[in-house]
C-alpha positions as CSV (number, residue, x, y, z in Angstrom):
1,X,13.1,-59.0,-83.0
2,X,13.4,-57.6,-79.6
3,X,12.5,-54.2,-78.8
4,X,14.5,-51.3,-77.0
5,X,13.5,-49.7,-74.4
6,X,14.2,-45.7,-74.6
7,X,16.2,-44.4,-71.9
8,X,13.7,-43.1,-69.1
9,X,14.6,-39.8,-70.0
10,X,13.4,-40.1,-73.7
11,X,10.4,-42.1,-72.8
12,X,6.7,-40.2,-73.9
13,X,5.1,-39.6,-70.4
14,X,2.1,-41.7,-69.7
15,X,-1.3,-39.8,-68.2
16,X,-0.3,-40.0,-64.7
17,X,3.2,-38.7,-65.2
18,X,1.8,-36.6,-67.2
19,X,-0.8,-35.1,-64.6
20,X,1.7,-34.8,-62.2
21,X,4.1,-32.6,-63.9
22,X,1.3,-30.4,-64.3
23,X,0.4,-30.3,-60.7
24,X,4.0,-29.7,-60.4
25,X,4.1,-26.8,-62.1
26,X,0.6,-25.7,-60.9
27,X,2.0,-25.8,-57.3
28,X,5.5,-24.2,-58.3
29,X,3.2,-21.2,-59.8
30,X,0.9,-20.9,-56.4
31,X,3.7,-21.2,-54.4
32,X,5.7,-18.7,-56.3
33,X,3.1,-16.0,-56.4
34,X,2.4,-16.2,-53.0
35,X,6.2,-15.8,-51.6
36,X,6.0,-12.8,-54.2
37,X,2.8,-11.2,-52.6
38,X,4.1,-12.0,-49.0
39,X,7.8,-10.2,-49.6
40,X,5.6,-7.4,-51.6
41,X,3.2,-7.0,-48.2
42,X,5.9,-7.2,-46.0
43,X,7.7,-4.2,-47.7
44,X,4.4,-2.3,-48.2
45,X,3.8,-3.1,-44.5
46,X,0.7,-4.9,-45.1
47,X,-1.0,-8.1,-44.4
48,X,0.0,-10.6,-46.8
49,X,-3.3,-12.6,-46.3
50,X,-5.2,-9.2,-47.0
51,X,-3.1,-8.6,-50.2
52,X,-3.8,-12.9,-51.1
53,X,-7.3,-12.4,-50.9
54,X,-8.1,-9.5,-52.6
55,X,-7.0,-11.0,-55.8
56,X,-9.7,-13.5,-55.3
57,X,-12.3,-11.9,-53.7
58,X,-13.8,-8.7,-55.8
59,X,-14.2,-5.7,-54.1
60,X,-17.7,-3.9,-52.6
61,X,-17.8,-1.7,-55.1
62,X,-17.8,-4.6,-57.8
63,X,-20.0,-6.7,-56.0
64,X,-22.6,-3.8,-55.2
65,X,-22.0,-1.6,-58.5
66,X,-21.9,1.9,-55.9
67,X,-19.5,3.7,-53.7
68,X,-21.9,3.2,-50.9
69,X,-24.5,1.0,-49.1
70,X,-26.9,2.0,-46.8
71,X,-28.0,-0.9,-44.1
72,X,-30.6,-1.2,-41.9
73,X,-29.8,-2.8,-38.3
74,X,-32.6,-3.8,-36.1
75,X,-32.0,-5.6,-32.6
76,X,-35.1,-7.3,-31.7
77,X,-37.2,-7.1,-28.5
78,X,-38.8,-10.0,-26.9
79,X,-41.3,-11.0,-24.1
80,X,-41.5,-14.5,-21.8
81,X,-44.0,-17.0,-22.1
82,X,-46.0,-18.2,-19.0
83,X,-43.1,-21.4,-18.9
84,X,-40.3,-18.6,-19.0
85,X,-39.5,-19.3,-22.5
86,X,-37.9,-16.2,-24.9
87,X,-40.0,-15.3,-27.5
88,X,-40.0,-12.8,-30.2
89,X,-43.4,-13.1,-32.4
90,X,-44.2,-9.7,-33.3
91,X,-41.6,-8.0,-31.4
92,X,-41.1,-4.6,-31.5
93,X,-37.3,-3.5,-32.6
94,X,-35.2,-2.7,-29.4
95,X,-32.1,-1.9,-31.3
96,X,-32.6,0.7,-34.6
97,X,-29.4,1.8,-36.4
98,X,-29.2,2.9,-40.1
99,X,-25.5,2.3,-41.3
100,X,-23.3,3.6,-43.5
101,X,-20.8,1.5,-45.7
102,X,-18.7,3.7,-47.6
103,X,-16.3,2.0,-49.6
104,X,-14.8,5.2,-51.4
105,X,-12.9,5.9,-48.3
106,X,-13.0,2.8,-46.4
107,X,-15.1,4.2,-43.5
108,X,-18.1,3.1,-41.9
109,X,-21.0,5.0,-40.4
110,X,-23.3,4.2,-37.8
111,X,-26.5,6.3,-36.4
112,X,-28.8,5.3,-33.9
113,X,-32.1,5.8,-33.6
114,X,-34.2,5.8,-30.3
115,X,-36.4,3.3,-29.9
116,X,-38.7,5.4,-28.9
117,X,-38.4,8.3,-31.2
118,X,-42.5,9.2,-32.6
119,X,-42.8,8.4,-36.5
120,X,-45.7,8.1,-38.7
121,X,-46.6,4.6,-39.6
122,X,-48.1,3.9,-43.2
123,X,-51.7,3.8,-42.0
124,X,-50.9,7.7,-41.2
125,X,-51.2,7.3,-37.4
126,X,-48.4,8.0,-35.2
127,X,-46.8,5.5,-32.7
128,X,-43.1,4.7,-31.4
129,X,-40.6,4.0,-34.5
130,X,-40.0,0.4,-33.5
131,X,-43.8,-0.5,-33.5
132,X,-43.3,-0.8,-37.4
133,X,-40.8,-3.9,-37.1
134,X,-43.9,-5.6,-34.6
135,X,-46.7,-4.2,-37.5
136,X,-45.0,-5.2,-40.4
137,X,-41.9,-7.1,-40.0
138,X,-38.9,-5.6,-41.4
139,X,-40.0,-4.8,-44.7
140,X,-42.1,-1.9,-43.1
141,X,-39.6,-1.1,-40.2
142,X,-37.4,-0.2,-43.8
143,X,-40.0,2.0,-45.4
144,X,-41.0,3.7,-42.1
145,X,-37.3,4.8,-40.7
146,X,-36.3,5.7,-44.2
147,X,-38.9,8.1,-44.4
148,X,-38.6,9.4,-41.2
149,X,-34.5,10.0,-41.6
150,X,-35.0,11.5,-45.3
151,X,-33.6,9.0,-47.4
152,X,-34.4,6.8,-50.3
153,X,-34.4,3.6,-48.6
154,X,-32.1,0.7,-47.3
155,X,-29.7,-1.7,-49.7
156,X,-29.6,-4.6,-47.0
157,X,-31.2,-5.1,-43.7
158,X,-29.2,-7.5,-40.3
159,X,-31.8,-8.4,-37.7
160,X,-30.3,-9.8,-34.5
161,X,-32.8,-12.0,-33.1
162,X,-33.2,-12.8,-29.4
163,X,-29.3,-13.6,-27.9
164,X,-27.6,-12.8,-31.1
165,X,-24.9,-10.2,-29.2
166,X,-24.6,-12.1,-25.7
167,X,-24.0,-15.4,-28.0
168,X,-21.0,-13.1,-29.3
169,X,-19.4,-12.0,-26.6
170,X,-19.6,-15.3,-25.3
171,X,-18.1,-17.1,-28.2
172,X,-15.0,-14.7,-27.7
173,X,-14.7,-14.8,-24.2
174,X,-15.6,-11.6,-22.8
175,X,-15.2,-8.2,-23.8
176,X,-13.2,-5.3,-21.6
177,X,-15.7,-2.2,-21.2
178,X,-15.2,1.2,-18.6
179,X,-18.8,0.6,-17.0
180,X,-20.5,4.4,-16.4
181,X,-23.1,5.9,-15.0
182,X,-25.5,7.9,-16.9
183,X,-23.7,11.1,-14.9
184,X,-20.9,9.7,-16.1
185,X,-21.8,9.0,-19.8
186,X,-22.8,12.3,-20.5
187,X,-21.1,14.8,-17.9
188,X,-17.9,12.8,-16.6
189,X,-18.8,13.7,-13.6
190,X,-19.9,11.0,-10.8
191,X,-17.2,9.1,-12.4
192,X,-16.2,7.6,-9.0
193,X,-16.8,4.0,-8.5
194,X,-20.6,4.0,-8.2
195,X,-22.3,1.4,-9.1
196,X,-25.6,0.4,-11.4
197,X,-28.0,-2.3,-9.1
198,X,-31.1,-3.0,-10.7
199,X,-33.2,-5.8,-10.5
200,X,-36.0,-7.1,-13.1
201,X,-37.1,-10.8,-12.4
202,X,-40.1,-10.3,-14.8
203,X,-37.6,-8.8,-17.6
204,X,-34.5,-11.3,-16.4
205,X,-32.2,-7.9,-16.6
206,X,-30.3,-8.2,-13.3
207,X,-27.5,-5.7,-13.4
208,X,-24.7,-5.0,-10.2
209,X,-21.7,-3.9,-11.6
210,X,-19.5,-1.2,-10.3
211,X,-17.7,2.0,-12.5
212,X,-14.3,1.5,-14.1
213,X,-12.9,-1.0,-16.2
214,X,-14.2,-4.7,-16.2
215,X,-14.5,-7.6,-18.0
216,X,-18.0,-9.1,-19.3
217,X,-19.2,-12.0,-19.8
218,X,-22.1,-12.2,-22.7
219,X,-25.3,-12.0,-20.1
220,X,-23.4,-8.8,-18.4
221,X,-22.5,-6.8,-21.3
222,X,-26.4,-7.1,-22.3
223,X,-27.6,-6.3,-19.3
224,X,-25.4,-3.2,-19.9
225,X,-26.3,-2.5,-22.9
226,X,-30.1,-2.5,-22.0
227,X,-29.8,-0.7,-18.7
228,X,-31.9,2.7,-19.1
229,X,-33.6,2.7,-15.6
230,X,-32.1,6.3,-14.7
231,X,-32.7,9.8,-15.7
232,X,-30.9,9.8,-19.1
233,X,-32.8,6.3,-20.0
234,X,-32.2,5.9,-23.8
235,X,-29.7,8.1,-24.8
236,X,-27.1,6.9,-22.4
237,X,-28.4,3.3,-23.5
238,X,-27.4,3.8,-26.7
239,X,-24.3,5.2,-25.7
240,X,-23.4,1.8,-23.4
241,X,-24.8,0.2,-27.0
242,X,-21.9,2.0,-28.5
243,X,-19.5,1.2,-26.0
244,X,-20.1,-2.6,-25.8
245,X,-19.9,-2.2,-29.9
246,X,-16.4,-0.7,-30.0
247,X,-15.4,-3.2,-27.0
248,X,-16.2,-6.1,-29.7
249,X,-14.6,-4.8,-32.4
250,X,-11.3,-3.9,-30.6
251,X,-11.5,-7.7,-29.2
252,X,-12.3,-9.2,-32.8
253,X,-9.4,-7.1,-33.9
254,X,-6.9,-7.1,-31.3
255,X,-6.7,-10.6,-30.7
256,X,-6.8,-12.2,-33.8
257,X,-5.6,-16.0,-32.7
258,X,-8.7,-16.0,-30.1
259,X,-10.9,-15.1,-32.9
260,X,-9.7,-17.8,-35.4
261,X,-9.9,-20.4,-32.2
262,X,-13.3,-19.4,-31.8
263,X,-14.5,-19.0,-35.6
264,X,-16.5,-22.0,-35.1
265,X,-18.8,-20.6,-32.7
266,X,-18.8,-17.4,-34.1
267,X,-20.3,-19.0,-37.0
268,X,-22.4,-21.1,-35.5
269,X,-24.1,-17.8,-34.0
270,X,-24.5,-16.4,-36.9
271,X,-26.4,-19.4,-38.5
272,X,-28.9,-19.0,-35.5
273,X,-29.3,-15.1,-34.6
274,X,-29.1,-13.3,-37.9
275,X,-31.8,-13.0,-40.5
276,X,-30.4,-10.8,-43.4
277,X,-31.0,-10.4,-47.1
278,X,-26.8,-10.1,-47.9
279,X,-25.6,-12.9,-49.9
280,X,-22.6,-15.1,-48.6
281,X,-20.1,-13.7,-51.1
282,X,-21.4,-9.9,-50.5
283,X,-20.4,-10.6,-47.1
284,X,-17.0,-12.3,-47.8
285,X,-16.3,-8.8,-50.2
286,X,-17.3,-6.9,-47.2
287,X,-15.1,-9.0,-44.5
288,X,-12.6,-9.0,-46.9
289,X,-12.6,-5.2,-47.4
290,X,-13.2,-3.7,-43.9
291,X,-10.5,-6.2,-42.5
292,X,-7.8,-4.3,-40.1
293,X,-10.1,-1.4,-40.7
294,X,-8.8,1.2,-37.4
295,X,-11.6,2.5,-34.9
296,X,-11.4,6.1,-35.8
297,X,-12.9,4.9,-39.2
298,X,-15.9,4.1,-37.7
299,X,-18.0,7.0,-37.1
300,X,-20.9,6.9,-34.3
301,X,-23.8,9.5,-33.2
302,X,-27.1,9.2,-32.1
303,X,-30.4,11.1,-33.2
304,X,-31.3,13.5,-30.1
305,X,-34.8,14.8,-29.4
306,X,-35.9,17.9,-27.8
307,X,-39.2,16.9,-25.8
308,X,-40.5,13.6,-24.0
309,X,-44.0,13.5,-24.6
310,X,-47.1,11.1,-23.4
311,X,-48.0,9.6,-27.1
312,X,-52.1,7.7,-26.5
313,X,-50.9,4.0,-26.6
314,X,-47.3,4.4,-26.1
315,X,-46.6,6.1,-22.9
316,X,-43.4,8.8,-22.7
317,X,-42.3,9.4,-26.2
318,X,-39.7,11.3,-27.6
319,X,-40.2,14.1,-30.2
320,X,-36.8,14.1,-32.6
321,X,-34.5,17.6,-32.7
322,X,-35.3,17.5,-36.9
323,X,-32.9,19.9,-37.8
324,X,-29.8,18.2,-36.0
325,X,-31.1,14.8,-37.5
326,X,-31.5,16.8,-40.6
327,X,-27.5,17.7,-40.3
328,X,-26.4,14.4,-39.1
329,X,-28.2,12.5,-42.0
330,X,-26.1,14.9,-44.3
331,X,-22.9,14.1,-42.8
332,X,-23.7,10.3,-41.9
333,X,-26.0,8.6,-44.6
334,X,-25.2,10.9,-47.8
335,X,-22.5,9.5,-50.0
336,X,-18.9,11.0,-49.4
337,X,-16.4,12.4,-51.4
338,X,-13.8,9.9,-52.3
339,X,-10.4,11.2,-49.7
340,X,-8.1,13.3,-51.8
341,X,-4.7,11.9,-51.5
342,X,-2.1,12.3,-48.4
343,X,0.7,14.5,-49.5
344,X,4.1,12.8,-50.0
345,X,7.3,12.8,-47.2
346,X,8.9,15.8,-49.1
347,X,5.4,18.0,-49.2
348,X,4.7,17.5,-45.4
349,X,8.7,17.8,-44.2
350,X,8.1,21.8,-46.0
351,X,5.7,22.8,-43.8
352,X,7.1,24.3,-40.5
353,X,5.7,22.7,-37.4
354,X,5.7,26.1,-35.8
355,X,2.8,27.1,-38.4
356,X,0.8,24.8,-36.9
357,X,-1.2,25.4,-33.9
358,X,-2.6,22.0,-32.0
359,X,-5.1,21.2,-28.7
360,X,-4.4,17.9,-26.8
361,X,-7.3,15.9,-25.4
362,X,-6.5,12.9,-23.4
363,X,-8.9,10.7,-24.1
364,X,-7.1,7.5,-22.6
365,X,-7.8,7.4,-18.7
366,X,-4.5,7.4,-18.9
367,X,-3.3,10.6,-16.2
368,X,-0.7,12.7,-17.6
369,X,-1.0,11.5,-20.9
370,X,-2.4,14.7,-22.7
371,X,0.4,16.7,-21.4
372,X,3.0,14.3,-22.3
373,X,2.1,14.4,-26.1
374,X,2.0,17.6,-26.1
375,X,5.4,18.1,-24.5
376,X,6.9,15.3,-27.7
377,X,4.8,18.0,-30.2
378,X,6.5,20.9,-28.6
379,X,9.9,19.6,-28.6
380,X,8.9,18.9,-32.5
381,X,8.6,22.4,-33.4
382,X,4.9,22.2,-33.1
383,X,2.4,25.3,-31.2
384,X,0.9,24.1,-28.3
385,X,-2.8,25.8,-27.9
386,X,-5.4,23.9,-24.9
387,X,-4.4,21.1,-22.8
388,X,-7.1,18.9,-21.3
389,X,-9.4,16.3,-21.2
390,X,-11.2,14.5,-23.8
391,X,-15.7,14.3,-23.7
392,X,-14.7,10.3,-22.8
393,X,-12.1,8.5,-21.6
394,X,-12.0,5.5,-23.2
395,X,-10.6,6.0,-26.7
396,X,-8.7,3.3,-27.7
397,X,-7.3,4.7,-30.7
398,X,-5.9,8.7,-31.1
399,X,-8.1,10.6,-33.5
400,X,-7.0,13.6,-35.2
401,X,-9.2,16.8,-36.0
402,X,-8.6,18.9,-38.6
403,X,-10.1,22.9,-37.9
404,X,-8.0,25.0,-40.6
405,X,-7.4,26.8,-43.8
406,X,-3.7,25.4,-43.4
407,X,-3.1,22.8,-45.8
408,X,-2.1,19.5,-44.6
409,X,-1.9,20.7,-41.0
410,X,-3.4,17.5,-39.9
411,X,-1.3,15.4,-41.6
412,X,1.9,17.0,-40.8
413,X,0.9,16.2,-37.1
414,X,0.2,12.8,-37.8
415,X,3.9,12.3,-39.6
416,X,5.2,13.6,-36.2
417,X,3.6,10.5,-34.4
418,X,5.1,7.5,-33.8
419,X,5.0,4.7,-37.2
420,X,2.4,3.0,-35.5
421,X,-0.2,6.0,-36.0
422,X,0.8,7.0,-39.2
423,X,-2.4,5.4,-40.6
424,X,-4.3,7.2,-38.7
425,X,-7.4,9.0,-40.7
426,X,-7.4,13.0,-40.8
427,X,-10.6,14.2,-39.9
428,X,-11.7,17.8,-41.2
429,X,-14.1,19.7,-39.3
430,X,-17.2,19.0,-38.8
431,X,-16.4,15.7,-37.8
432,X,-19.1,13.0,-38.6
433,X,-18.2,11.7,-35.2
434,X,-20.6,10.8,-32.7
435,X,-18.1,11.9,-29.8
436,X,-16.8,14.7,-31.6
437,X,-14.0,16.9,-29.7
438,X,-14.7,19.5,-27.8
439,X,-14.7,22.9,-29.1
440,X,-11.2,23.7,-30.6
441,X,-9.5,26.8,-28.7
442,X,-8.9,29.9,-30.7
443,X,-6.4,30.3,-33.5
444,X,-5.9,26.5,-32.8
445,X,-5.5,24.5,-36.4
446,X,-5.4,20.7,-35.4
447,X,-7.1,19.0,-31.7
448,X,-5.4,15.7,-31.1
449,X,-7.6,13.2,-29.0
450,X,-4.9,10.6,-27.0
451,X,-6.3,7.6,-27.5
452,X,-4.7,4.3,-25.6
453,X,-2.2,3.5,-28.8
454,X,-0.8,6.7,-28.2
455,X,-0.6,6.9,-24.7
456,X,1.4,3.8,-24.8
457,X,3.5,4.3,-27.9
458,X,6.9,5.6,-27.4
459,X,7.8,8.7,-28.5
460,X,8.4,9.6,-32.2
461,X,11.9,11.0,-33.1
462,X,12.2,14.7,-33.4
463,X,13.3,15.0,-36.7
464,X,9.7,14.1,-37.9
């Protein structure tokens, strides 16, 4: 007897049919949910990826089980063999910074630390700080600068080794930094197109570059970044440090196809230049959460000292200012309070602009721009208080100071900024800023530092 075929439509699916009707719906799911997330970003205003990826990837505070981590970052020194060859063996740390990951509000903290600040080694003798990286590697540069700044100790430790940051800038072609003087580092005076000529052949730092904005290749912006051959040696050091740092990260940031194109080499320079005791998937939680994070979350100062001293064995030394470390320690390396909550549109649109007192700082090198913001403010309703210029002038983004007992006065200025700052973090006084604003005038409630993305940004409308 001859059999019958079912209709195909009847049939009991074989493996493979089966398998792919699962795929099917596997893939119809995926897609699904991610067209979901994207039209949810895109109304939230967010980056889709960002919103894709933290579903996968847990959060620092999961990964580390604490609201903060404190990292030591060490930059190392090196000499030259008699065939010109780089070598680090027992270097001594040229780079110190102890940093601040705070994941309760999304900000990051970093202080630096003289190199040649005095310290107490374990032995109980005193020498320069970074002699404890070339004594004892990094465990003991650890113990000894965590000691010497107060604190319990460090959660993870990043050594650069020899090329690590001009392999950077090199792998994303350049970076744009305002090259200073020491004069004008510190003063902003002298600020008009001198130049920095210095010549090392023994040390390979050859450095002729000329004030005012230029772009660096990776062997400039080093030589930049080491140049201390003046009066203000390494104070203003640290501050080019600072400036090449913040010229990375807007780079990284602001041009985001350049930094995919050049992923490969950027890992590739990790590979070879970074010794660190993170894990690959604590540092995909933390790339994951600090990604889009804005500059004025990132919070840099320096430790000052208040004598230079001739230390047997180490030459001119520097004594550390204790109770300013003391105070920037607190503000820096403590854990914060998690941010309290912005108010809402209805909360801010109550409180009258004309309440609110606020100083403009131009902060751009952009002429003019200080007084135009504050001309937009005033035709907001807003009281104008000091007009002027910022301690630098090249902020790339605006920061906002808060100085009052009025609540919310900082973020009802911020709502009366274009959309494109409305991100923008509040910062109350004192601000753990390492270029904080100048003194706020009398009576004034809120000092406004014009960064670039203000200067350019068109003008809010005036019913904000």
């Amino acid at each position: 007897m001859s059999k019958h075929l079912a209709p195909p439509d009847e049939r009991e699916p074989g493996p493979g049919a089966l398998w792919r009707r699962i795929a099917l719906i596997v893939l119809l799911v995926v897609v699904g949910t991610g067209i979901g997330l994207t039209v949810y970003a895109k109304l939230a205003h967010k980056n889709p990826v960002t919103q894709i990826t933290q579903i996968f990837v847990p959060s620092p505070t999961q990964v580390f089980g604490k609201s903060n981590l404190l990292v030591l970052v060490e930059g190392l020194d090196y000499d030259y063999t008699p065939s010109d060859q780089e070598y680090s063996t027992n270097s001594r740390s040229d780079v110190i910074w102890a940093v601040n990951l705070d994941f309760s509000n999304r900000r990051i903290y970093q202080l630096s630390i003289p190199r040649d600040m005095i310290a107490t080694m374990p032995n109980g003798t005193q020498a320069k700080i970074n002699q404890a990286q070339s004594d004892g590697g990094v465990n003991e540069a650890k113990q000894v600068i965590a000691k010497w700044l107060g604190i319990p100790g460090f959660d993870r430790y990043v050594v650069l080794r020899i090329d690590a940051t001009k392999e950077f800038i090199a792998a994303i072609g350049g970076v744009e930094v305002v090259v200073k003087t020491s004069d004008c580092l510190r003063y902003k005076t002298g600020c008009t197109g001198q130049t920095l000529d210095y010549d090392d052949t023994w040390g390979h730092l050859h450095i002729h570059l000329k004030e005012g904005l230029q772009h660096l290749n990776g062997e400039q912006a080093v030589a930049y970044m080491r140049f201390r051959h003046d009066w203000c040696s390494d104070p203003c050091r640290i501050m080019r440090q600072q400036q090449v740092l913040r010229a990375m990260a807007a780079k990284v940031k602001g041009d985001r196809v350049n930094t995919l194109l050049h992923l490969p080499d950027l890992l590739s320079v990790f590979q070879r230049y970074v010794q660190t005791d993170f894990t690959n998937s604590e540092l995909l939680a933390l790339a994951s959460y600090y990604q889009g994070i804005s500059e004025t979350d990132i919070a840099n100062a320096q430790v000052p000292y208040t004598d230079d001293i001739d230390l047997p064995g180490y030459g001119d030394s520097l004594v550390p200012d204790t109770a300013e470390r003391a105070r920037l320690v607190a503000k820096m390396l403590v854990p914060q309070p998690s941010a309290a909550p912005s108010p809402d549109a209805i909360a801010l649109a109550a409180i009258p602009p004309s309440s609110i007192r606020v100083d403009i700082e131009n902060g751009s090198g952009l002429p003019g721009a200080a007084h135009r913001v504050a001309d937009d403010l005033r035709r907001a309703g807003f009281s104008i208080g000091a007009v002027g210029d910022a301690d630098r002038s090249d902020y790339a983004a605006t920061e906002i100071h808060e100085h009052t007992t009025v609540t919310y006065a900082g973020e009802r200025v911020r709502a009366a900024m274009p959309p494109t700052l409305h991100e923008l973090a509040v910062v109350p006084d004192p601000a753990p800023s390492g270029t904080p604003a100048a003194g706020p005038s009398p009576k004034s409630d809120v000092t406004v530092i014009v960064g670039t993305d203000l200067a350019k940004a068109p003008p809010a409308p005036l019913h904000t």
